[in-house]
C-alpha positions in Angstrom: 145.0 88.6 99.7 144.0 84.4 99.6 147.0 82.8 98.6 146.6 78.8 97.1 147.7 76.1 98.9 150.9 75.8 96.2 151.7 79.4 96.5 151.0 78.8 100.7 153.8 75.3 100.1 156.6 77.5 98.5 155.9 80.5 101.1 156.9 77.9 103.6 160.3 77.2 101.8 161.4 81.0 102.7 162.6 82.3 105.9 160.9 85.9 105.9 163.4 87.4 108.4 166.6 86.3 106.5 168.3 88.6 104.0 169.6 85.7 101.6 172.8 85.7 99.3 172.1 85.8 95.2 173.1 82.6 94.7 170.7 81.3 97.7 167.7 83.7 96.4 168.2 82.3 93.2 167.6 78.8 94.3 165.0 79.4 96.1 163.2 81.4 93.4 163.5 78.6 91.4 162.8 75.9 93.6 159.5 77.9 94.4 158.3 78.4 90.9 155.7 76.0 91.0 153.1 76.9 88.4 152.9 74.9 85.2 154.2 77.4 82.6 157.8 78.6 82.6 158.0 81.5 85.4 159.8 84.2 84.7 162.6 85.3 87.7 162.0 88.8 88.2 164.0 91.2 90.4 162.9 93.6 92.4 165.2 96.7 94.1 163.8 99.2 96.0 166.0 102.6 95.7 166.4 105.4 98.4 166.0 107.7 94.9 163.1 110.2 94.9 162.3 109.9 91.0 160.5 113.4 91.6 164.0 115.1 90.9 165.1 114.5 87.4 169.4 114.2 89.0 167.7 110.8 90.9 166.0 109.5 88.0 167.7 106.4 87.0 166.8 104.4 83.5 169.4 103.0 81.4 169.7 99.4 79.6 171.9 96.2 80.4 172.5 93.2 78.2 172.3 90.0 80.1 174.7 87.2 79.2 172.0 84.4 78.8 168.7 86.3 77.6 165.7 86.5 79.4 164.4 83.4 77.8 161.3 85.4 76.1 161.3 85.8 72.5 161.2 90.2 71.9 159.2 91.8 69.6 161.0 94.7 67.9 159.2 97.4 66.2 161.6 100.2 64.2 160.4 103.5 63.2 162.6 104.8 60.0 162.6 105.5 56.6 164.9 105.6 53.7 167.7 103.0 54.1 166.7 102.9 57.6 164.4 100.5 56.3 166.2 97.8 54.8 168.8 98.0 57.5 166.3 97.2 60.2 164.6 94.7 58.3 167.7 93.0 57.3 168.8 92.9 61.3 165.8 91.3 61.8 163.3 93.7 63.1 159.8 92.4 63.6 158.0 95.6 62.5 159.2 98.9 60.6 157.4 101.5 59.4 156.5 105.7 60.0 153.3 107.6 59.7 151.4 104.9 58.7 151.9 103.2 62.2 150.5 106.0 63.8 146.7 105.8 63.5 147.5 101.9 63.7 148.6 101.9 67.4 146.3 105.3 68.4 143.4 104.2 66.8 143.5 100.0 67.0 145.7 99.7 69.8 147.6 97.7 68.2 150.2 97.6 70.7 151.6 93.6 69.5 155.4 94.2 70.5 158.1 94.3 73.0 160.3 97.1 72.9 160.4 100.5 70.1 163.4 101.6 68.5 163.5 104.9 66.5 166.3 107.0 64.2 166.1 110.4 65.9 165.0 111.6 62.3 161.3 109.9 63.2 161.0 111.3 66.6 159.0 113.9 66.1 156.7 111.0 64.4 157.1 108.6 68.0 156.3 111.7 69.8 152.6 111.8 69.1 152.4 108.1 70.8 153.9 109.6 73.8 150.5 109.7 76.0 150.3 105.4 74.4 153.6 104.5 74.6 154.9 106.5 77.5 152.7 105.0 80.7 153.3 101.2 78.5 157.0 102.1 79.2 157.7 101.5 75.4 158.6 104.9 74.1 162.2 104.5 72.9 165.0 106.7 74.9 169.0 107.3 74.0 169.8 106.5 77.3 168.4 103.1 76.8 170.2 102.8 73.2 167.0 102.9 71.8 167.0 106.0 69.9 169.8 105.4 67.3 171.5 105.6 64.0 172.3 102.1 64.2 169.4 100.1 64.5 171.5 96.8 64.0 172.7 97.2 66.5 170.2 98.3 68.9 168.1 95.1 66.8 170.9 92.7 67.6 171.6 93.7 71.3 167.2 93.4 71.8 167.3 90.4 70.2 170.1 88.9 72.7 168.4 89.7 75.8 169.2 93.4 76.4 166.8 94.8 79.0 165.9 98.4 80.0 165.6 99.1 83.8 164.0 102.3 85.2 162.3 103.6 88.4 158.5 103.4 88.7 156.5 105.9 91.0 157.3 103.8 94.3 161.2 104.4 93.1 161.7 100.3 92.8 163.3 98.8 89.5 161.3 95.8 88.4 163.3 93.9 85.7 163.6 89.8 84.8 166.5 88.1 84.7 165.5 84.8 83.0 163.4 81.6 83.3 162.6 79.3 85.7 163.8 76.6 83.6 167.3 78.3 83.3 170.4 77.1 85.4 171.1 78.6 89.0 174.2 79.7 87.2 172.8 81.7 84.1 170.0 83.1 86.2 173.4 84.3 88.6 175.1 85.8 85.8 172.3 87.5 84.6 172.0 88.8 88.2 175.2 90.1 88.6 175.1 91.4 84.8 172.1 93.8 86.4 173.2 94.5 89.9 176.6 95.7 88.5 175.0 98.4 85.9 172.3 99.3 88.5 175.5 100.0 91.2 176.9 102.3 88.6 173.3 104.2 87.9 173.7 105.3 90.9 172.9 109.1 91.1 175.9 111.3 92.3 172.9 113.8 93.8 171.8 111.3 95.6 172.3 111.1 99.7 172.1 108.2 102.0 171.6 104.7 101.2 171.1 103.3 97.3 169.9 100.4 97.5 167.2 99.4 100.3 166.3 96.2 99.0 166.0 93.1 96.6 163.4 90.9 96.3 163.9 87.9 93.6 160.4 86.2 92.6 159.0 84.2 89.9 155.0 85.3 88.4 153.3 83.3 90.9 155.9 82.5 93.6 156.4 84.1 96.8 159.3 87.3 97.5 162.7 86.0 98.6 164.7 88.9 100.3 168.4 89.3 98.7 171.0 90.7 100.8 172.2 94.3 100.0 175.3 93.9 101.8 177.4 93.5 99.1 175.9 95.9 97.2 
């Protein structure tokens, strides 16, 4: 793959062969975000989970202290008072049924995250084979199949993110903007690392935690060490 000559300029910024601390990563991320939009600062950690088993599966939902820097769109399916509660915490779109043919049949697909009561899952359910592969079909682990829907509005809305294993068994999730401070971007770091240490599986054997890789969109990897981890 032909890199450009700024992407080649911030490669030559990182040593490949060093395993760098967060706070170092961090800068470097930063320092190699070069493009002319606000890069996002994504994190990348490569499990020794085999996602095949469902006791090694790992997905869950952690709130970062400074937001990811992106505004969310929230869409709520619920009905009754469900309605007026979602609306009133500030939910982009709610709605039921009508949705339906709306995101099968349009693709409309114009949010961020899905938030359901459990009364409308049998209604989600039928957007499994559009939301699932998207990642957007809501989940209880992730606090996104609730009662409360404030709350699980509120706590989106704040920069709450969801983290789960993709086929390769690596976590992708982003931790903020390139335009944020070396300090929120660490915080938001070790909000993650800290619920991804306590995901751990107890089925699973060996080493957790092979690696972390911290990269803006366009920039280069920069390795994080695991050591502390």
């Amino acid at each position: 793959m032909k890199h450009g000559k700024k992407y080649s300029d911030a490669a030559k910024q990182i040593d490949r062969s060093v395993a760098y601390e967060p706070a170092d990563a961090i800068a470097l991320a930063k320092k190699t975000a070069v493009a002319k939009f606000d890069e996002t600062i994504e994190v990348h950690i490569r499990t020794g989970c085999d996602g095949r088993h469902a006791e090694q599966q790992i997905r869950g939902a952690v709130v970062l202290p400074n937001g990811t820097g992106k505004t969310v769109k929230v869409l709520v399916f619920a009905k009754g008072e469900k309605v007026n509660e979602a609306e009133a915490a500030g939910a982009d779109y709610v709605g039921g049924d009508e949705l339906i043919p709306k995101i099968q049949n349009e693709g409309w697909l114009d949010f961020d995250v899905v938030v359901a009561t459990p009364d409308m899952m049998g209604v989600v359910g039928r957007l499994g084979k559009t939301l699932g592969p998207k990642g957007l079909m809501p989940n209880p682990k992730a606090g996104t199949v609730t009662m409360d829907v404030a709350k699980a509005i509120a706590d989106i809305k704040a920069g709450k993110i969801e983290y789960r294993l993709d086929k390769s068994n690596i976590i992708h999730v982003p931790i903020g903007k390139a335009s944020f401070t070396e300090e929120k971007l660490q915080e938001n770091f070790n909000a993650l690392m800290e619920a991804i240490v306590k995901a751990r599986p107890s089925a699973l054997k060996g080493q957790f935690l092979r690696s972390i890789t911290l990269a803006s969109t366009m920039g280069p990897g920069v390795k994080v060490s695991v050591a502390r981890f």
